[in-house]
C-alpha positions as semicolon CSV with decimal commas, in nm:
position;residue;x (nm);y (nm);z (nm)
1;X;-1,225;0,747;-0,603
2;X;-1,198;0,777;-0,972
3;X;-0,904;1,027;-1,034
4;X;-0,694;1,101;-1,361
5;X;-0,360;1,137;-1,286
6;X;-0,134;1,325;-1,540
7;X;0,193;1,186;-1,651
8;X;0,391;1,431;-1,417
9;X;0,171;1,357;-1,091
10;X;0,239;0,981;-1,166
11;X;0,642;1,072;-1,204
12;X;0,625;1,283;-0,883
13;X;0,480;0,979;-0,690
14;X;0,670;0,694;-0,820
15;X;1,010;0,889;-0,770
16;X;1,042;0,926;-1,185
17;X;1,181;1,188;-1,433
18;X;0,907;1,383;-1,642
19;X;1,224;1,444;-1,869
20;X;1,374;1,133;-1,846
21;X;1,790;1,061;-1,868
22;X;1,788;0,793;-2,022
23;X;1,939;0,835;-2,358
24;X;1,603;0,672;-2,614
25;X;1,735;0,593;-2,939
26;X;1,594;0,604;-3,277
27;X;1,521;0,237;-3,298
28;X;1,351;0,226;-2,909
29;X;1,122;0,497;-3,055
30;X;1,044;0,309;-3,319
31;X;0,999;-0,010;-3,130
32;X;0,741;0,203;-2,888
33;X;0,558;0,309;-3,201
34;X;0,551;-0,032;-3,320
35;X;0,421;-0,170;-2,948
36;X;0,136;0,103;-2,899
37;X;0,019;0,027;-3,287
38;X;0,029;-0,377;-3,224
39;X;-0,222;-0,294;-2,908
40;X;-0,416;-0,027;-3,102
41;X;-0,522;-0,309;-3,379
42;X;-0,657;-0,581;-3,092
43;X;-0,849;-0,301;-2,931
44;X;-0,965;-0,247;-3,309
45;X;-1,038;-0,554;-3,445
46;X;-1,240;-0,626;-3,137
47;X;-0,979;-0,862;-2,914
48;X;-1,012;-0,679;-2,640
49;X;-1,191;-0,415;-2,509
50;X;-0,900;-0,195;-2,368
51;X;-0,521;-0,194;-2,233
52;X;-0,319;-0,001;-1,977
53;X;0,069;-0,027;-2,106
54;X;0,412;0,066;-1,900
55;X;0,713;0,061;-2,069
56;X;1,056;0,139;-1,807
57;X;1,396;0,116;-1,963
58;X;1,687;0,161;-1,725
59;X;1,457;0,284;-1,465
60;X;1,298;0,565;-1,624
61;X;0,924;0,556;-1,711
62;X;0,920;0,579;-2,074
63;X;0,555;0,514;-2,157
64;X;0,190;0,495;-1,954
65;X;-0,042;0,479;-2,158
66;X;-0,423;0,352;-2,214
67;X;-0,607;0,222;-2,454
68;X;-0,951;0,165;-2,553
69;X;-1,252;0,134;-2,291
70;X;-1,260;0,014;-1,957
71;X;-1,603;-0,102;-1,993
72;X;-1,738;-0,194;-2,329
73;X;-2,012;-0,469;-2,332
74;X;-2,328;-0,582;-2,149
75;X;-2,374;-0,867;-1,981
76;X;-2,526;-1,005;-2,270
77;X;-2,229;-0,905;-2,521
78;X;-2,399;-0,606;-2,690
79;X;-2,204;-0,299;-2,688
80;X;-2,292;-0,042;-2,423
81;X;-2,441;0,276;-2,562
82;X;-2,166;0,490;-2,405
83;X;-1,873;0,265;-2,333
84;X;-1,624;0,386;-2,070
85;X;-1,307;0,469;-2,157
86;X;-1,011;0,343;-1,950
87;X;-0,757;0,584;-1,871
88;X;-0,434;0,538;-1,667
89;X;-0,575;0,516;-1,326
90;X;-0,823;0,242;-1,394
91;X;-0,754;-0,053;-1,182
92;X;-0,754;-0,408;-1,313
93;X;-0,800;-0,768;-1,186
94;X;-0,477;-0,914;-1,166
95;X;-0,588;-1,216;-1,160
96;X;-0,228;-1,463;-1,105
97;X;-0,065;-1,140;-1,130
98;X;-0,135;-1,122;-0,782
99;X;0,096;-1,452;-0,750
100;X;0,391;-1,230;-0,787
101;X;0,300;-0,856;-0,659
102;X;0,163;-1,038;-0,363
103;X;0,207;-1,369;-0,237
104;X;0,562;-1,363;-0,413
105;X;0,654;-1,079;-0,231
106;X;0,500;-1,162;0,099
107;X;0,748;-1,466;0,104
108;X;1,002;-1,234;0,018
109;X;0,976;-0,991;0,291
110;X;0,905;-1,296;0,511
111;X;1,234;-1,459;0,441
112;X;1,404;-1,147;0,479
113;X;1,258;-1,152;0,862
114;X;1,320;-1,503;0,952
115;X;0,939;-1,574;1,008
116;X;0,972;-1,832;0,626
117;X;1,257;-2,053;0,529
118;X;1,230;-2,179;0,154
119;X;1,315;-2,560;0,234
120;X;1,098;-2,591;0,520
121;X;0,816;-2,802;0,494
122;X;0,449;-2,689;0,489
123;X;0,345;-2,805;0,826
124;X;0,636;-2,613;1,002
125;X;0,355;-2,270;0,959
126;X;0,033;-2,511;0,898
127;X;0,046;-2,730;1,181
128;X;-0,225;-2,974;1,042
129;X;-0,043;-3,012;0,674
130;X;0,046;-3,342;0,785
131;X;0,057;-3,710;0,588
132;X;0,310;-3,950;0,416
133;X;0,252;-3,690;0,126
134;X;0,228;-3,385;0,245
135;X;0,509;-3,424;0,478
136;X;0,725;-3,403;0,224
137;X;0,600;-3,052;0,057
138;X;0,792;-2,750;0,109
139;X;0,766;-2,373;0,074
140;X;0,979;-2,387;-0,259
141;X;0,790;-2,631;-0,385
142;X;0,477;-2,446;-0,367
143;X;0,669;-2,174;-0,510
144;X;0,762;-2,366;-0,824
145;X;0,452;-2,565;-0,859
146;X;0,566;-2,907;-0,816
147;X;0,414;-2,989;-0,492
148;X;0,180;-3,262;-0,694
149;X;-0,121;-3,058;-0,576
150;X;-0,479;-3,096;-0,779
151;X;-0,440;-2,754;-1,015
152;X;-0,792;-2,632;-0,937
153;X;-1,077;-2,756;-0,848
154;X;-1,427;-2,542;-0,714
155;X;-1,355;-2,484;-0,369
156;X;-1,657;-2,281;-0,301
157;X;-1,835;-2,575;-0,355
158;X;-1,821;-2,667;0,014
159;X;-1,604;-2,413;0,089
160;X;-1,737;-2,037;0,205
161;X;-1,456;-1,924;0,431
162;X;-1,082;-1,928;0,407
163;X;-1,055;-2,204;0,689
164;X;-1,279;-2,400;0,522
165;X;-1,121;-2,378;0,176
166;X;-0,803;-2,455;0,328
167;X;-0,953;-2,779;0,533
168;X;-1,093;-2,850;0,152
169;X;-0,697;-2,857;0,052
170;X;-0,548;-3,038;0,274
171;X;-0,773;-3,320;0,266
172;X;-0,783;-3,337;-0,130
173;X;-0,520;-3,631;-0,254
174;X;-0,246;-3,558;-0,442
175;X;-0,206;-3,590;-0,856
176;X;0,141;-3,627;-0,893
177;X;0,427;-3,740;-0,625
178;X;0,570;-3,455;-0,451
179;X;0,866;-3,255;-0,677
180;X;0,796;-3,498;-0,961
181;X;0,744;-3,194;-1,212
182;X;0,587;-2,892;-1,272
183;X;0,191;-2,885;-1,255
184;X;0,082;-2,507;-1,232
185;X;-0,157;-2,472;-0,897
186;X;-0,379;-2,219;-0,782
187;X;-0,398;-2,470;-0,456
188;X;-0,022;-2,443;-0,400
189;X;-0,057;-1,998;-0,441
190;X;-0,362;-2,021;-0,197
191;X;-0,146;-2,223;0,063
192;X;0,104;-1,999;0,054
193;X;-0,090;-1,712;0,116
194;X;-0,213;-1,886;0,430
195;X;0,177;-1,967;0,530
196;X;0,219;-1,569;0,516
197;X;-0,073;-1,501;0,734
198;X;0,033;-1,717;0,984
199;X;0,375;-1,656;0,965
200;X;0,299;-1,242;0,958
201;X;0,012;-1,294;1,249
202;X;-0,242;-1,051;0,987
203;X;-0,443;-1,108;0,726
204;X;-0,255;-1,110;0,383
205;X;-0,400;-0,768;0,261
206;X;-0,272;-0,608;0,557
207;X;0,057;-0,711;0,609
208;X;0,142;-0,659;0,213
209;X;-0,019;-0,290;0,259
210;X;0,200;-0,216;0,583
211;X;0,539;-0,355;0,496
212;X;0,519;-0,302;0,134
213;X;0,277;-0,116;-0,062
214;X;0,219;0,180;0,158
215;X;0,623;0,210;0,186
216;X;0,640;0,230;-0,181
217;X;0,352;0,473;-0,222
218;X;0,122;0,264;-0,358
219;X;-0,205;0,397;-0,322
220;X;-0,368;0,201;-0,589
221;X;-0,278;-0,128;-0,538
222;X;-0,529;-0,318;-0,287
223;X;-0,767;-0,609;-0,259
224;X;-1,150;-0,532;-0,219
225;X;-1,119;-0,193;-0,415
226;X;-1,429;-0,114;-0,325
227;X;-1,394;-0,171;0,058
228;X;-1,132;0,082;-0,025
229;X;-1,344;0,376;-0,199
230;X;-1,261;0,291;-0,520
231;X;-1,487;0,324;-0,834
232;X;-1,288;0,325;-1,187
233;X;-1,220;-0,054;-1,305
234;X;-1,167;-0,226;-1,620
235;X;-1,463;-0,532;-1,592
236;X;-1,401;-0,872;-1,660
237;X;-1,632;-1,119;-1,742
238;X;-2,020;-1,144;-1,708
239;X;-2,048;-1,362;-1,398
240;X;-1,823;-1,665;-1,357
241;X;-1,957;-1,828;-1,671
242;X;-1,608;-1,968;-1,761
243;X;-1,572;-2,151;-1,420
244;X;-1,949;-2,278;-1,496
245;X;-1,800;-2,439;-1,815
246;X;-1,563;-2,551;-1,647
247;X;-1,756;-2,767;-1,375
248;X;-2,022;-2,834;-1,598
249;X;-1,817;-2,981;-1,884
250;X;-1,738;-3,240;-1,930
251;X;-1,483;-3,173;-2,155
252;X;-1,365;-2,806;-2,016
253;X;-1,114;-2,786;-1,798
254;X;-1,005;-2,925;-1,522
255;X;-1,312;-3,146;-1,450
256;X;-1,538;-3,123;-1,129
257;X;-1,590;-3,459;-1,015
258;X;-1,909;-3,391;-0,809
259;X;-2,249;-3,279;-0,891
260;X;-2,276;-2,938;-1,059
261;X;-2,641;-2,861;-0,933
262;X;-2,514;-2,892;-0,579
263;X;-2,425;-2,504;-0,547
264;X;-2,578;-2,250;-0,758
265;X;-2,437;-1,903;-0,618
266;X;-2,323;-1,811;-0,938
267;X;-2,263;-1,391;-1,032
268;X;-2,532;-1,299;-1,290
269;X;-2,387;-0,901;-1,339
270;X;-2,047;-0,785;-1,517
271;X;-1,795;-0,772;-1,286
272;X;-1,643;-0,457;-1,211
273;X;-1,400;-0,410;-0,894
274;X;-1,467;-0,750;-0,767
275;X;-1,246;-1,048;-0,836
276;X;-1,300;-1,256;-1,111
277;X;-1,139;-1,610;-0,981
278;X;-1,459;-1,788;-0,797
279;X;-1,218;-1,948;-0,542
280;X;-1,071;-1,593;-0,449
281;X;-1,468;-1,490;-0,426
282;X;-1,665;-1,739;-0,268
283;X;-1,438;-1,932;-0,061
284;X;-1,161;-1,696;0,034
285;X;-1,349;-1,388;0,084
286;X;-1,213;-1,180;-0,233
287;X;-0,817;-1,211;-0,033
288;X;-0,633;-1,472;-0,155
289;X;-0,252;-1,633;-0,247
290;X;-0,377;-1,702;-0,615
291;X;-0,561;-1,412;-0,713
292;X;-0,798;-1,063;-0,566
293;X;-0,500;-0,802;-0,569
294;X;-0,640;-0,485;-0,835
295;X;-0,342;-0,225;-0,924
296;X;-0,258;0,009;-1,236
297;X;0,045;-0,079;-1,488
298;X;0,220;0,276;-1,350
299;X;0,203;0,084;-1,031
300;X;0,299;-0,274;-1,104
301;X;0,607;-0,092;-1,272
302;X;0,750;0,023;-0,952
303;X;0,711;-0,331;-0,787
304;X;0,903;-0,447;-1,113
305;X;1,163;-0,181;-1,068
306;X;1,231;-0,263;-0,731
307;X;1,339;-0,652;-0,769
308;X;1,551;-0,528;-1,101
309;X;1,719;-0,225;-0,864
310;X;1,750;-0,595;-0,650
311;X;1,539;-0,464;-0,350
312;X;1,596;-0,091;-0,372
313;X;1,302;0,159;-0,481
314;X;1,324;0,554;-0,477
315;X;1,694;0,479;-0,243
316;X;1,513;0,286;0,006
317;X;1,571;-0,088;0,095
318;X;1,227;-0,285;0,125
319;X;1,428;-0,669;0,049
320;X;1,732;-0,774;0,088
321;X;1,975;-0,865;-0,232
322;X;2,060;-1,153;-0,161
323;X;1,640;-1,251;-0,092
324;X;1,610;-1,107;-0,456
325;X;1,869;-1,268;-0,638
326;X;1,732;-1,634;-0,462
327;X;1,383;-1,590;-0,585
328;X;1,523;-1,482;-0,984
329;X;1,786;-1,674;-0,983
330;X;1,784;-1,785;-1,375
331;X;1,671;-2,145;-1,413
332;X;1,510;-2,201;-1,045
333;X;1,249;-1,891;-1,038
334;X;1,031;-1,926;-0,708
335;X;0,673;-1,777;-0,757
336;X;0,803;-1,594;-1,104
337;X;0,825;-1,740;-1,450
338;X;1,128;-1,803;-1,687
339;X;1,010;-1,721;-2,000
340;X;1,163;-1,956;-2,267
341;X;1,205;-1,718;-2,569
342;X;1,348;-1,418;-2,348
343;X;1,690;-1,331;-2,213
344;X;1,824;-1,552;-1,934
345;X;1,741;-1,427;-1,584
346;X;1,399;-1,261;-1,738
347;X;1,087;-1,294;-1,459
348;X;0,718;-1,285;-1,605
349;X;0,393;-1,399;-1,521
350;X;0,062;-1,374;-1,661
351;X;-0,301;-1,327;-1,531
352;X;-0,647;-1,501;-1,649
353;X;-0,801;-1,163;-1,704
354;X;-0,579;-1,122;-1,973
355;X;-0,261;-0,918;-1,788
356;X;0,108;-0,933;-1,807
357;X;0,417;-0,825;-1,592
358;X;0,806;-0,849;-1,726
359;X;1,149;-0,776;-1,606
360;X;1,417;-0,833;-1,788
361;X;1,764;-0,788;-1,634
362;X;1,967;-0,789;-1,941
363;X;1,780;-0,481;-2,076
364;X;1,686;-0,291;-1,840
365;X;1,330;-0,345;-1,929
366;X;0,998;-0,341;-1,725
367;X;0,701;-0,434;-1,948
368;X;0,366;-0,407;-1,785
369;X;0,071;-0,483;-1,991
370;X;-0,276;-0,526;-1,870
371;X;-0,563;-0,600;-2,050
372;X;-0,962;-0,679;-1,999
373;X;-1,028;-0,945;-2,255
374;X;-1,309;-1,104;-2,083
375;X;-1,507;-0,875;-2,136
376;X;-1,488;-0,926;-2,484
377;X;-1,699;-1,304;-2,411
378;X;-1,632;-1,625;-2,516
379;X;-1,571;-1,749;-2,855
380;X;-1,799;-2,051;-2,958
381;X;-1,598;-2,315;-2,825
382;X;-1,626;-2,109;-2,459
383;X;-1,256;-1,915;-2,467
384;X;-1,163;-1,591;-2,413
385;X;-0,874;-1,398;-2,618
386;X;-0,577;-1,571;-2,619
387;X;-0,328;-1,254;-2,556
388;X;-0,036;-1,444;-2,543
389;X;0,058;-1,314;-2,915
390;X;-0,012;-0,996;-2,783
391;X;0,218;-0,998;-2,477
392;X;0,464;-1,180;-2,658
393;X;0,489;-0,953;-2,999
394;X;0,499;-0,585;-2,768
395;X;0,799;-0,781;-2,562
396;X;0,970;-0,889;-2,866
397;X;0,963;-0,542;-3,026
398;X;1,141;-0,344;-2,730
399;X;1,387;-0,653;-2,682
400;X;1,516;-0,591;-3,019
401;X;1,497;-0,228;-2,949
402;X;1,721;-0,253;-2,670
403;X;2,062;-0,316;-2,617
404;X;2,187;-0,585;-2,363
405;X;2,473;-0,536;-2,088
């Protein structure tokens, strides 16, 4: 289902002006110039392979635009003779993107219906989530990663079905006391994405595609892409050799404290349309809370645009306000991130596969930024890109760009 979409199909579906209102200023089109260049020198000098951008101001879709290839490298790290260019329907691995476009907003649209309250504790929708410990973890603190959960670990390792990952989590101990700080989890994210599916009664994919996606006209947003007919996807990484590293250390890492040789059903092929995260793969059947969801940056955008219209898209209502304004409220973010150096109230998270969503309320500005670095490899100490610069130099540029209300 590989399909090039031109800018004014994309406009037509996402409810957006091919001659937009907003009034862009000298400076903003400068800025813009200055973004696309900064992404047009790491797809040069070798970075990354390729990049999808979206750049919203006020609402209006200013820029969607691709860069580079989609696919660019063997599984060995030699170039492909004819790499494949990425255009601006080419899905991506979210990667913890999918903490926010999904599981975020299933708790969203679950609070909205009554089925999720924020304070309640875990084992009010897990009935088995029970201890001294675990007692005393809630929803929000899931949300905001201080639950004191174990940050990852290889589930799959005795773990090849969702129930059995989850039996895998609730019997692991605890690394910090409950609310004690913040200690990002991809545990906590995979909880939560079994709290909506109990709390919803349907698997994850489903409910977020029925009461969400589908409403917004989101045809290219999904788990298992290929389950779904589609074909055009920027790869990732050749097999899971960074979570290898990882449990084969010792010094990588999280640490596995087991034996490495114990489970050997590693990928040996580039990835392309399936999830990169091994726990979203092997154990959880390619749906989870932490990562799985695939989607464009033209998409992602209009998710973005509807928590900064505070619930609203194309003058329909999918969450409430007052749901929206709990979940960004500046200083307590639940699911999102504050970032430190942006305005005050701004949301972002990033994704291991090298992608990048932004709102900032102040501005007016949705930044979308998605990249493939991993298919780039490893550097010799076994690390990928580190975009951050990237993600943070493009925001930085329109910021400065923009004026602030």
């Amino acid at each position: 289902m590989s399909t090039a979409w031109s800018f004014a199909a994309q406009a037509l579906l996402f409810g957006l002006a091919t001659t937009p209102a907003f009034a862009q200023t000298p400076a903003l089109d400068s800025a813009i110039a200055a973004a696309n260049a900064v992404v047009e020198k790491a797809v040069k000098d070798g970075q990354i392979p390729g990049a999808g951008m979206v750049i919203a101001v006020d609402g209006k879709l200013i820029q969607d635009r691709a860069f580079g290839f989609a696919a660019l490298n063997d599984f060995e790290g030699r170039r492909l003779a004819n790499p494949r260019p990425l255009t601006a329907a080419t899905l991506f691995d979210l990667a913890s993107v999918t903490k926010v476009m999904a599981t975020t907003m299933a708790m969203m649209l679950l609070v909205d219906q009554g089925k999720v309250k924020i304070d309640a504790p875990v084992h009010t929708y897990l009935a088995d989530f029970r201890g001294p410990e675990l007692d005393k973890i809630t929803v929000r603190h899931l949300l905001t990663h201080t639950a004191g959960l174990v940050q990852w670990q290889p589930l799959y390792y005795s773990a090849a079905r969702k129930i059995e990952a989850y039996q895998a989590i609730r019997k692991m101990a605890l690394k910090w006391p409950v609310g004690e700080g913040y200690h990002y989890s991809d545990l906590g994210f995979m909880l939560l994405g079994y709290i909506a599916e109990h709390a919803s009664g349907k698997p994850l994919d489903q409910f977020l595609t029925e009461a969400l996606y589908r409403p917004l006209g989101l045809s290219r947003t999904t788990f298992l892409p290929r389950e779904h007919g589609f074909d055009d996807f920027a790869v990732t990484e050749s097999g899971n050799g960074y979570e290898r590293h990882m449990v084969y250390g010792p010094d990588f890492g999280y640490g596995y404290p087991g034996d490495p040789k114990s489970w050997d059903g590693w990928r040996r092929v580039v990835l392309n349309g399936e999830v990169n995260d091994g726990n979203a793969w092997y154990a959880n059947g390619g749906v989870a809370g932490h990562a799985g969801l695939f989607s464009t940056a033209a998409e992602l955008n209009v998710l973005v645009q509807m928590l900064l219209n505070r619930g609203i898209s194309a003058g329909q209502r999918l969450i409430s306000a007052e749901t929206v304004d709990l979940f960004l409220k500046p200083g307590a973010h639940l699911g999102w991130r504050q970032p430190e150096n942006l305005p005050p109230g701004a949301f972002a998270h990033t994704g291991f596969t090298g992608t990048y969503v932004l709102g900032v309320p102040e501005a007016k500005l949705a930044l979308v930024l998605l990249t493939n670095r991993q298919n780039m490899g490893t550097d010799a100490k076994g690390y990928f890109t580190d975009v951050g610069p990237l993600q943070d130099a493009v925001a930085r540029l329109l910021l400065d760009a923009l004026p602030r209300k």
